[in-house]
C-alpha positions as CSV (number, residue, x, y, z in Angstrom):
1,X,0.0,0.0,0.0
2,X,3.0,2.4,0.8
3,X,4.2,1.5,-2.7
4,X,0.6,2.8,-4.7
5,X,0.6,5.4,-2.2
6,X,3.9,7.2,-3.3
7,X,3.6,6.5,-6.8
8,X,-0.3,7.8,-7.2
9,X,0.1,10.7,-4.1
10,X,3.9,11.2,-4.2
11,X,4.5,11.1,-7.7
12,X,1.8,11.7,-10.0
13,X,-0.4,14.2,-7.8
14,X,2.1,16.4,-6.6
15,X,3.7,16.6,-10.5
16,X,0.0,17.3,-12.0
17,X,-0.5,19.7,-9.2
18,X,2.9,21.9,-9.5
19,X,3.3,21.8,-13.2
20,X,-0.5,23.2,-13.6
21,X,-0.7,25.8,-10.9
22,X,3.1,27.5,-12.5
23,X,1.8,27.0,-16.2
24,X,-1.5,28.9,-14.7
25,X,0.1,31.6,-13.4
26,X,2.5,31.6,-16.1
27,X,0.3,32.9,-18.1
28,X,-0.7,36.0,-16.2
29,X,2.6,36.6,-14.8
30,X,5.9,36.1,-16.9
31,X,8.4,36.4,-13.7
32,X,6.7,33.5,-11.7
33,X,9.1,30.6,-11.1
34,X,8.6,27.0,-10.5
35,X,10.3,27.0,-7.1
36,X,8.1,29.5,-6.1
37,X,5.3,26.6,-6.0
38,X,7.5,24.1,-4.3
39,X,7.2,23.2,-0.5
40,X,10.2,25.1,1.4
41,X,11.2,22.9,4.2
42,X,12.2,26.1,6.4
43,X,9.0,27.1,6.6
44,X,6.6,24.6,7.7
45,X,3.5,26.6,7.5
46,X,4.1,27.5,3.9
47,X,5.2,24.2,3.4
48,X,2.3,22.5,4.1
49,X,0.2,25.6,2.3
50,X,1.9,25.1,-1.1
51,X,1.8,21.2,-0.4
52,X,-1.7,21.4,0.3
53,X,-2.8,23.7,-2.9
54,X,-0.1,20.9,-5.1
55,X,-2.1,18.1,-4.0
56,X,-5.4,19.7,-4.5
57,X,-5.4,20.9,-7.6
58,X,-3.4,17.8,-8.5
59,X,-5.9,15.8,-7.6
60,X,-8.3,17.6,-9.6
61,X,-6.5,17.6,-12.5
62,X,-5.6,13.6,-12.5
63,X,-10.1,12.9,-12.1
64,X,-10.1,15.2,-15.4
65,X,-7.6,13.3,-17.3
66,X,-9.0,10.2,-16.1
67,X,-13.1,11.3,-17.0
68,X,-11.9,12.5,-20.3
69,X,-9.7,9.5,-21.2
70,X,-12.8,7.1,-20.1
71,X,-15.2,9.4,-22.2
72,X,-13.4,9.1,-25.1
73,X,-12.5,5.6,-25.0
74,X,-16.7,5.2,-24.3
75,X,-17.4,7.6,-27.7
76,X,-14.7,5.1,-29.8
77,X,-16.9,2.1,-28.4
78,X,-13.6,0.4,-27.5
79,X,-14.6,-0.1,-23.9
């Protein structure tokens, strides 16, 4: 369980999660940087904040992707 736990939460979430919110506010702000998303482990209120958001949106993201590949493999009639 630790294994699927730290591929699907650890791995995959948190990637989804970071790579969307910077690409986001890429797009309004050009300066942003990707460590500006990242969890600092100085701080562990911000930390956890930017962890939190990661995961959320993350999360999000990966039932999207997953609804949209299901839909379209429904549409095709190959499932």
């Amino acid at each position: 369980m630790n294994l699927l736990e730290a591929i699907f939460g650890g791995i995959l979430i948190r990637f989804l999660g970071l790579n969307t919110r910077y690409y986001f506010f890429k797009i309004f702000d050009e300066s942003v940087k990707k460590e500006d998303f990242e969890s600092d482990k100085e701080d562990i209120g911000a930390s956890f904040y930017q962890g939190f958001f990661n995961f959320f949106i993350g999360l999000i993201v990966f039932f999207l992707l997953s609804f949209g590949i299901v839909y379209l493999l429904f549409i095709l009639h190959l499932l």
